[in-house]
C-alpha atoms as an extended CHARMM CRD file, in Angstrom:
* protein
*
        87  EXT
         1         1  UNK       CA             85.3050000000       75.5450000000       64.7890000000  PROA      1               0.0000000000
         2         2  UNK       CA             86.4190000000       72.1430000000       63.3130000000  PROA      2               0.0000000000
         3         3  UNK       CA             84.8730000000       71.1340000000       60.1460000000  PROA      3               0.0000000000
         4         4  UNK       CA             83.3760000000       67.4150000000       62.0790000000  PROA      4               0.0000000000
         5         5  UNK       CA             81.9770000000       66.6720000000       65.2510000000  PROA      5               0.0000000000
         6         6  UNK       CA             84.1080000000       64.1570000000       66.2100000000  PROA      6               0.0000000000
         7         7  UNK       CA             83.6040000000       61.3970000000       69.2530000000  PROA      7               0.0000000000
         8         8  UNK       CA             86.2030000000       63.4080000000       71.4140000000  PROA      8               0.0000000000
         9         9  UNK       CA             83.9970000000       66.3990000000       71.1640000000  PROA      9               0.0000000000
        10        10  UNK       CA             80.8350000000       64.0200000000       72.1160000000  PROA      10              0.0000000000
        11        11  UNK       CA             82.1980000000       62.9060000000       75.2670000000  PROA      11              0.0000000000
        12        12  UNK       CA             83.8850000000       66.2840000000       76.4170000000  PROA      12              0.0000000000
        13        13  UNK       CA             79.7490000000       67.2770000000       76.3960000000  PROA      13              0.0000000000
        14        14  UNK       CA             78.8900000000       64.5430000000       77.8360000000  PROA      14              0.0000000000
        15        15  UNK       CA             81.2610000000       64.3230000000       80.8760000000  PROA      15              0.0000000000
        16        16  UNK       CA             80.3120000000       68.3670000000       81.2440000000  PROA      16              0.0000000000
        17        17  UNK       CA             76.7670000000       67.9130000000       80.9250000000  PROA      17              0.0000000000
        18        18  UNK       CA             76.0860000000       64.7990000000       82.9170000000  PROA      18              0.0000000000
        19        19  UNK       CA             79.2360000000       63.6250000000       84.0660000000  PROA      19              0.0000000000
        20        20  UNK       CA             79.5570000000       59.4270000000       83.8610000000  PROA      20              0.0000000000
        21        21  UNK       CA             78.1540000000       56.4830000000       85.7410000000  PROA      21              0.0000000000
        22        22  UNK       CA             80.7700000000       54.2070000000       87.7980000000  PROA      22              0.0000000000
        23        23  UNK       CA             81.9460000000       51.9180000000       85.8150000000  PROA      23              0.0000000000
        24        24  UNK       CA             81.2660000000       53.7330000000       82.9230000000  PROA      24              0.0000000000
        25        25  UNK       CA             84.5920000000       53.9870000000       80.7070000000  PROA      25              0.0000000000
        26        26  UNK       CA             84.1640000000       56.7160000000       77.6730000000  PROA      26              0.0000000000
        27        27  UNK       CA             87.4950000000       55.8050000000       76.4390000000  PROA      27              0.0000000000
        28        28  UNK       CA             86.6070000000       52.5080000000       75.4160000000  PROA      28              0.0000000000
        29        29  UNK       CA             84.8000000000       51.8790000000       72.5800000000  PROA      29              0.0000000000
        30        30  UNK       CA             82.0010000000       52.9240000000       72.8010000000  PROA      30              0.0000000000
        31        31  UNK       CA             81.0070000000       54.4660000000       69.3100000000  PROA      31              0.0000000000
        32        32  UNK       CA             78.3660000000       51.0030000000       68.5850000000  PROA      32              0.0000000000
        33        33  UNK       CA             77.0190000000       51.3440000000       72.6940000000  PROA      33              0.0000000000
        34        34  UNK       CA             73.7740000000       51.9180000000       73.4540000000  PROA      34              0.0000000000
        35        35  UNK       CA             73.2410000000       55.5360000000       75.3490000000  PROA      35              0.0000000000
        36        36  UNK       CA             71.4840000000       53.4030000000       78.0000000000  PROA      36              0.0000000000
        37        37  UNK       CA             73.9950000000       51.0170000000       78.5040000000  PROA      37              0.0000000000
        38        38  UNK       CA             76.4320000000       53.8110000000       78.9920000000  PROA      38              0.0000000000
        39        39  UNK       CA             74.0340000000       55.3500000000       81.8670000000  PROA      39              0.0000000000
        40        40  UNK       CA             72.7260000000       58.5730000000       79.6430000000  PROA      40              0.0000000000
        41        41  UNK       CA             68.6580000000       58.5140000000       79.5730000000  PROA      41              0.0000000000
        42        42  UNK       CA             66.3230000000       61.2290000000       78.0240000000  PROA      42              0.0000000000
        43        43  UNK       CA             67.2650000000       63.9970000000       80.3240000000  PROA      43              0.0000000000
        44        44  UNK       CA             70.9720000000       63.8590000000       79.9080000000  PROA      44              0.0000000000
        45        45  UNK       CA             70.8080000000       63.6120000000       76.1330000000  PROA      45              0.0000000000
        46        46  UNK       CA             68.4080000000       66.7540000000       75.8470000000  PROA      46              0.0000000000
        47        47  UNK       CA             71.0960000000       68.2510000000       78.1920000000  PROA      47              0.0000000000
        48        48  UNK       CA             73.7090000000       67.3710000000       75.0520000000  PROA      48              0.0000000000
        49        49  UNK       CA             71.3900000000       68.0700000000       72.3860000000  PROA      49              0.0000000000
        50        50  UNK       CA             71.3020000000       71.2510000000       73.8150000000  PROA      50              0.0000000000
        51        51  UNK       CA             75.1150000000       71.7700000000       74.3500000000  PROA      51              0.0000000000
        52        52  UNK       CA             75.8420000000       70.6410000000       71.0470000000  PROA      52              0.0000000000
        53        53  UNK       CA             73.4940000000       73.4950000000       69.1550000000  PROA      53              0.0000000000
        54        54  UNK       CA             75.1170000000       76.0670000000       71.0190000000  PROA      54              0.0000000000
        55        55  UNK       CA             78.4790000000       75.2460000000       70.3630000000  PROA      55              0.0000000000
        56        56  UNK       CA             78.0580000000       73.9590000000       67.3300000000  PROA      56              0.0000000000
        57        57  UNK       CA             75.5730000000       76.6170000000       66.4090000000  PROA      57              0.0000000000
        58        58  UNK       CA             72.7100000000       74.2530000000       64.9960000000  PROA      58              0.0000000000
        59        59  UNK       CA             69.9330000000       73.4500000000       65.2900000000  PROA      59              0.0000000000
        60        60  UNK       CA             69.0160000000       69.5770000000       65.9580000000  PROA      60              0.0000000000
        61        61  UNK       CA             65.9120000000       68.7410000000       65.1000000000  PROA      61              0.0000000000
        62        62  UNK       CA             63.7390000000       66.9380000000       67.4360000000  PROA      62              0.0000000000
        63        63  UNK       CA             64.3830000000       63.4430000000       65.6460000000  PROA      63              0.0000000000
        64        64  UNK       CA             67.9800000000       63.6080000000       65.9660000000  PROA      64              0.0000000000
        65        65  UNK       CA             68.2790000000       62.6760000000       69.5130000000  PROA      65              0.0000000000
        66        66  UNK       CA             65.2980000000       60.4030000000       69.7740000000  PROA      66              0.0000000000
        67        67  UNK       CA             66.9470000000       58.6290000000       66.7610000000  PROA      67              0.0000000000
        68        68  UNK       CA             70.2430000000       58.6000000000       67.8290000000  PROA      68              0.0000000000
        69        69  UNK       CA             70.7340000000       55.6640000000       70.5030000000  PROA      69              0.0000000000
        70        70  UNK       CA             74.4210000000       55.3970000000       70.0430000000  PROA      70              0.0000000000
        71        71  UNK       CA             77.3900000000       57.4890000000       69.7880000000  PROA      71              0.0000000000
        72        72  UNK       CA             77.9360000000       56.5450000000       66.2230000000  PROA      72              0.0000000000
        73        73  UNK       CA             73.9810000000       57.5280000000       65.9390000000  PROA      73              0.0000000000
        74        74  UNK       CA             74.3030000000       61.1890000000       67.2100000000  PROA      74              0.0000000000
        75        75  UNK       CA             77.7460000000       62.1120000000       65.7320000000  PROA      75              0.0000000000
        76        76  UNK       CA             77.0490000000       61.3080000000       62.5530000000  PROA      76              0.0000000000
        77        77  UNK       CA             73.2970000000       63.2770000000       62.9680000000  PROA      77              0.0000000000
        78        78  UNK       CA             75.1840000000       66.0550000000       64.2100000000  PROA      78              0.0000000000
        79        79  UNK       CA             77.5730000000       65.8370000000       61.0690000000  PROA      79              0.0000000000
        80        80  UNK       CA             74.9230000000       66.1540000000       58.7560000000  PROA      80              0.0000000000
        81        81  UNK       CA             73.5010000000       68.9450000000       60.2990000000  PROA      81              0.0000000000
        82        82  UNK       CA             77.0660000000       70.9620000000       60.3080000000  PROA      82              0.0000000000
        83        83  UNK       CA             77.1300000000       70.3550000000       56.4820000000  PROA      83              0.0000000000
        84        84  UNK       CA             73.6400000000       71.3140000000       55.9150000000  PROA      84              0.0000000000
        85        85  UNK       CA             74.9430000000       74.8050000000       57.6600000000  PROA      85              0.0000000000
        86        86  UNK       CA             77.4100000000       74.7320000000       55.6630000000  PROA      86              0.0000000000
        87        87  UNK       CA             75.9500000000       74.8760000000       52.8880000000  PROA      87              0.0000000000
């Protein structure tokens, strides 16, 4: 497993978990985008939350999604937990 969670690993789950809106580009930048402006609600980011811990093997805690409302948001919550395992 890499050492980071990187953006590239956020929107493989994300395009496996829930797939994309139309119109909805994930290669553009999208790292500063509100979840909701890129179509993901509630639902689909449990659905990541929960792909995440399992690859990732970590545990999230409930905060980290609800806090997260942009890519930038999440991967950097999901960093800190992967060094807190680490550790």
């Amino acid at each position: 497993m890499p050492a980071a969670f990187t953006l590239d690993d956020l929107k493989r789950i994300l395009l496996e978990g829930a797939g994309t809106e139309e119109g909805v580009d994930l290669d553009a930048d999208i790292l500063d985008t509100p979840f909701t402006d890129l179509g993901y609600e509630s639902l689909a980011l449990l659905e990541t939350g929960g792909r995440i811990e399992r690859e990732w093997d970590i545990t999230l805690d409930d905060s980290a999604l609800a806090d997260a409302a942009t890519p930038r948001g999440l991967i950097d919550a999901v960093n800190t937990h992967i060094g807190t395992a680490a550790a």
